[in-house]
C-alpha positions in Angstrom: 15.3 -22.0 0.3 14.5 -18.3 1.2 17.6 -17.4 -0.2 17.5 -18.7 -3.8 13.9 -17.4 -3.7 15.1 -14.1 -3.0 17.8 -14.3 -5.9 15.6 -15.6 -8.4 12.7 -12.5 -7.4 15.5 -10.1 -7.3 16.7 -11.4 -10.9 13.3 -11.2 -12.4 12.6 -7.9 -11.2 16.1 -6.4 -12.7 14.8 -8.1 -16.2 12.7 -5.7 -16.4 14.7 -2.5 -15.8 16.1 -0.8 -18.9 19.6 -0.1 -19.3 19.8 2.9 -18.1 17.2 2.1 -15.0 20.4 -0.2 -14.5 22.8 2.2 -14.4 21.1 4.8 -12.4 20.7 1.9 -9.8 23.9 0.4 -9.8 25.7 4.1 -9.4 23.2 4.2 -6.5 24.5 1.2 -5.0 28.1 2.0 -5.6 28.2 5.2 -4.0 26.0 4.1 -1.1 23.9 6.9 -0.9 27.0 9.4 -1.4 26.1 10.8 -5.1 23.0 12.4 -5.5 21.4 10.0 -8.0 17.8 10.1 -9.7 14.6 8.6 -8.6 14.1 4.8 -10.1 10.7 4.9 -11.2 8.5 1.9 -11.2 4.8 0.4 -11.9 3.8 -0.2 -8.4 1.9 -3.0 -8.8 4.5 -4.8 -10.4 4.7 -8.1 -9.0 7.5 -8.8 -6.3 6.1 -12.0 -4.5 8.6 -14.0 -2.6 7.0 -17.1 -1.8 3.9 -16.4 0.7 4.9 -13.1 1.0 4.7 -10.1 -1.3 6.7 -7.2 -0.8 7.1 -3.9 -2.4 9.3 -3.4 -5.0 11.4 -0.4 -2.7 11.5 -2.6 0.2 12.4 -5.6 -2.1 15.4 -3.4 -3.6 16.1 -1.8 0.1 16.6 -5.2 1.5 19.1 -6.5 -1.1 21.1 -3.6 -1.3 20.9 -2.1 2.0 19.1 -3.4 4.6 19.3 -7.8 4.9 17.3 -7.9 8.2 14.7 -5.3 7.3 11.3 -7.0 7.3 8.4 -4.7 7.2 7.9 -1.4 4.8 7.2 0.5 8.5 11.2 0.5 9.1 11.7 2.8 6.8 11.0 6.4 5.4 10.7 8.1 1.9 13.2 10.9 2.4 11.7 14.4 1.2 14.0 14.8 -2.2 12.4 11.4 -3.5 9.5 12.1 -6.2 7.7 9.8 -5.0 7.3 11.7 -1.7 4.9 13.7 -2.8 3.4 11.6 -4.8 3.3 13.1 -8.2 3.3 10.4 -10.1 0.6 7.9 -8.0 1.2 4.7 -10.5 5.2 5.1 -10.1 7.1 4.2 -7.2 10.5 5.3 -7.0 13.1 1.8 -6.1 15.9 3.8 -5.3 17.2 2.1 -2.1 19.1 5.4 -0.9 15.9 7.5 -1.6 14.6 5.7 1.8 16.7 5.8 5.7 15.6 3.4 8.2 13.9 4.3 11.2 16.0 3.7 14.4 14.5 1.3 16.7 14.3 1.5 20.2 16.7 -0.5 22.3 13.9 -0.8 25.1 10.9 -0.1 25.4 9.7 3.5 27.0 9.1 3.9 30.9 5.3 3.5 31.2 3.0 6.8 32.3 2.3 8.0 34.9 -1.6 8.9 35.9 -0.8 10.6 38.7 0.9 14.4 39.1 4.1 14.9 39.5 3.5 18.2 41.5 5.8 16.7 44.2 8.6 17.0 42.0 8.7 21.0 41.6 10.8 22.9 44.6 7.8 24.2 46.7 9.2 27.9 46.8 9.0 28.2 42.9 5.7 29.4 41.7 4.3 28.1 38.4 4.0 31.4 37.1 7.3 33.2 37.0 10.7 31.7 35.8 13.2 31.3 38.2 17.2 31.3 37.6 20.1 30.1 39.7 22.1 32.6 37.6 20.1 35.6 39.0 19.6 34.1 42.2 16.0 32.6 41.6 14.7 35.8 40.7 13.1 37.0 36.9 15.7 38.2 34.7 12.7 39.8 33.0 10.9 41.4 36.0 9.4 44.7 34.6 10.8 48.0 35.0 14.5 46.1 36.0 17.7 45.0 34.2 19.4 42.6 35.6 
């Protein structure tokens, strides 16, 4: 099924690291993110298909080793150390899957907007124009010409 699909693509594509590409990636792995270890860099278009579905080779590597249910490259972000943040080398891709964090997702979706104000909400003896505080008695701390 999915599974030994997923094996045999994960397989093929660690064929192709060198040795030391292995090791960088495996002390990676190992320290989950807790060593600061080097960027993994790739040929992007290298071929990571899984059945009808192609996925990139850092998603690919972030979903074995990090991240089972992550499905879409949108769930995650390139942190700002990562070469291939700013894209220096376009034709590499770095495959380090603790180069990238997952985006949190929202439990529930927002409230919806409003289109109407929400004037009715403000105290009706508090101008828009000065700041009030309950510290100072609702007056400006930063009246001119006082200290308070």
């Amino acid at each position: 099924g999915a599974e030994a699909e997923l094996k045999a693509l994960i397989h093929a594509v660690l064929k192709r690291l060198k040795e030391r590409q292995l090791e960088e990636l495996l002390h990676a792995v190992e320290s989950r993110g807790g060593a600061q270890t080097p960027c993994l860099l790739l040929l992007a278009k290298a071929d990571s298909r899984l059945g009808q579905h192609w996925y990139p080779l850092p998603m690919l590597l972030c979903k074995v080793f990090r991240w089972p249910d992550l499905r879409h490259c949108s769930e995650v972000k390139r942190l700002c150390y990562c070469e291939s943040y700013s894209k220096a080398h376009p034709e590499l891709v770095c495959c380090n899957p603790h180069h990238l964090s997952r985006l949190c997702e929202l439990e529930c979706p927002p409230p919806p907007y409003s289109r109407y104000s929400m004037d009715f909400l403000k105290p009706s003896d508090c101008p828009d124009s000065v700041p009030s505080s309950t510290e100072t008695g609702r007056t400006n701390c930063l009246a001119p010409g006082r200290l308070s």
